[in-house]
N, C-alpha and C positions, 0 to 999 in steps of 0.2 A: 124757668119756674122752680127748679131743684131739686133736690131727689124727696120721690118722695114718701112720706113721713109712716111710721109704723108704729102702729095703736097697740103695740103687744112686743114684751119679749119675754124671753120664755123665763121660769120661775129660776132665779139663781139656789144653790144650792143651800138647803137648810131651811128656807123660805117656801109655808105655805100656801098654798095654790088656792084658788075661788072654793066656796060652797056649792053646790045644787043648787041652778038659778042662775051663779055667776057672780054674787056676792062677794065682794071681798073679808077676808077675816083678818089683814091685819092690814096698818100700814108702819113703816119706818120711817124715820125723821132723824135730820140732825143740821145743825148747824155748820156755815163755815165762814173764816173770813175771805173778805174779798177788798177790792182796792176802794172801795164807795162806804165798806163796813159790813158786819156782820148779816149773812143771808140764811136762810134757812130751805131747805127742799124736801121732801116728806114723796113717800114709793109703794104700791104696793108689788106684789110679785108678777104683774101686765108691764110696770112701766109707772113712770113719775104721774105723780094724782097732786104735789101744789109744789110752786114754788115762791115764798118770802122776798122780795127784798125789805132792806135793812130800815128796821123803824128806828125807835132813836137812841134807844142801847136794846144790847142781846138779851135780855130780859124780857123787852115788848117785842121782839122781833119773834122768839119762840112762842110767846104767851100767842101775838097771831094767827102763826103758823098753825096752831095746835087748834085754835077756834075752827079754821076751816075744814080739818082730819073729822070726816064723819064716823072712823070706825077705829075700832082698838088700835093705838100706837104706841110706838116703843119707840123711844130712843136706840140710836144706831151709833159707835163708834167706827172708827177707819175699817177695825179688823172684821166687822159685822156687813161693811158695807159692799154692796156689787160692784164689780169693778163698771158695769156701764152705770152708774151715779157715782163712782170715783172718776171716771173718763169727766161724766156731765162736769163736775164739781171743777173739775180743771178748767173746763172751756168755760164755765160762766165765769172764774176767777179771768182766764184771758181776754176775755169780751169786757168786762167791768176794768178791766185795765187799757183797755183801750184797741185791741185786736179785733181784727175782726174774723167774726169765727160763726160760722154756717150749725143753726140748730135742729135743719126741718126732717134728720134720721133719727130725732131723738123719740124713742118707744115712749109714747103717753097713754094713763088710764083713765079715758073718759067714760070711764061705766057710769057714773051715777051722773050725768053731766045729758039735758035734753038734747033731743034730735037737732034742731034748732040751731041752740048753740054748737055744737057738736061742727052743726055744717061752717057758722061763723067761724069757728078756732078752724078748722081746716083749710077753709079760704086766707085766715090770717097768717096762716104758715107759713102761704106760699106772696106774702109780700118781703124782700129779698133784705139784706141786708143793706143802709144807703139807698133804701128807695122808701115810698108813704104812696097811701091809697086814701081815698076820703070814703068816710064812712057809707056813702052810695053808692061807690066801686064796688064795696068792699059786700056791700047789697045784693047787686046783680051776678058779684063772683061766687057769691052763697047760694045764687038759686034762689033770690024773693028780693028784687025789684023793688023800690020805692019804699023797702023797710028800713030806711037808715036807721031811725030813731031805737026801733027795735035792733038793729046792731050795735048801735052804742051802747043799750043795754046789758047785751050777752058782753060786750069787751068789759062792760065794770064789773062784774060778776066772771071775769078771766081767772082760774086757779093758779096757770101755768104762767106767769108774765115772764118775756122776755124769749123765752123760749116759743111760746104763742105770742106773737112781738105787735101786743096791742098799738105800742107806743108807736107802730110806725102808720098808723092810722088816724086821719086829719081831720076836720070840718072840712065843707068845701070851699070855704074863705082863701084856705092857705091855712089857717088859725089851728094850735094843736087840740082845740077840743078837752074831751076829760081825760083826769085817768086817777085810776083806783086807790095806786099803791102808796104811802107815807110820803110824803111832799107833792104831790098831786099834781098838778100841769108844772112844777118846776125840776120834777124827777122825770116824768117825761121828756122836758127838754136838753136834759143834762144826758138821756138814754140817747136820745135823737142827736146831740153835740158829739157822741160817742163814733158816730158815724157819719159824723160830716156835713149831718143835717138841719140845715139854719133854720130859726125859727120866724115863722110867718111866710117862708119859701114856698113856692110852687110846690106842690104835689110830682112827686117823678113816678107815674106810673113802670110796674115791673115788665121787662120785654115780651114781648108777647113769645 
């Protein structure tokens, strides 16, 4: 199942902490390249709050990015940046390149993100690298049975992709189903070709 996943890390240095309530007051953002094209990931001081992949130049890829930032953002250079999203920034460059590389210790901010989904992205974390779950699975593993349809929803409305690894969740056909991000079920299957995984293949459920 793998290790697992921590909803918080602690405030890097320089970098202001929640309001009263729990509010975030800033988040960071910046660009990088990667071997697919430019991606974009955006943080606040808990832990990564979205992750871009690459729309069709770095122009629409930030202008996205930045739609989904509900609260003041700044641009971040290298030397602004924490070292655990210069770590992250490595490994999604290594994974987009074709490694494979385990994401479910990565600290996420799902403050502003429903109960709901919340429990979807958690369940999706722990579907492993090289394996898929159909969106029913993916149901029962959430704790609400027979909500598929409602899970498909919370995965296209995913901030974090790849890191919350929607793409590795199916129809029950075998069939990839939707997916969110800029090239739609053909960026899915190129994420899923990344690992091995054919398309219209069996579902390889994760070991128990």
């Amino acid at each position: 199942m793998g290790t697992q996943p921590h909803m918080y890390l602690a405030a890097p240095r320089g970098m202001a902490g929640p309001r009263a309530g729990g509010v975030r007051r800033r988040e960071h953002y910046r660009l990088f390249d990667t071997a697919i094209g430019p991606c974009g990931i955006a943080w606040s001081a808990h832990g990564v709050t979205r992750l871009q992949l690459p729309e069709s130049d770095p122009v629409a890829t930030e202008k996205r990015l930045r739609a989904g930032i509900h609260f003041a953002a700044t641009w971040a250079g290298e030397a602004e940046t924490p070292a655990a999203i210069t770590q992250l920034i490595a490994d999604l460059r290594r994974y987009l390149a074709g490694e494979r590389v385990d994401f479910t210790a990565v600290a996420l901010d799902l403050s502003d993100v429903g109960a709901f989904h919340r429990r979807v992205y958690h369940a999706a974390r722990a579907v492993g690298w090289g394996e898929t779950m159909t969106y029913g699975e993916l149901a029962q593993r959430a704790g609400s049975p027979g909500a598929a349809r409602a899970v498909g929803q919370a995965l296209s409305q995913n901030p974090i992709t790849v890191v919350i690894p929607c793409h590795r969740v199916l129809a029950s056909d075998g069939g990839l189903g939707g997916f969110s991000a800029h090239g739609g079920v053909v960026a899915k299957e190129q994420l899923l070709a990344l690992e091995g995984v054919r398309r219209g293949g069996p579902p390889r459920a994760p070991d128990a």
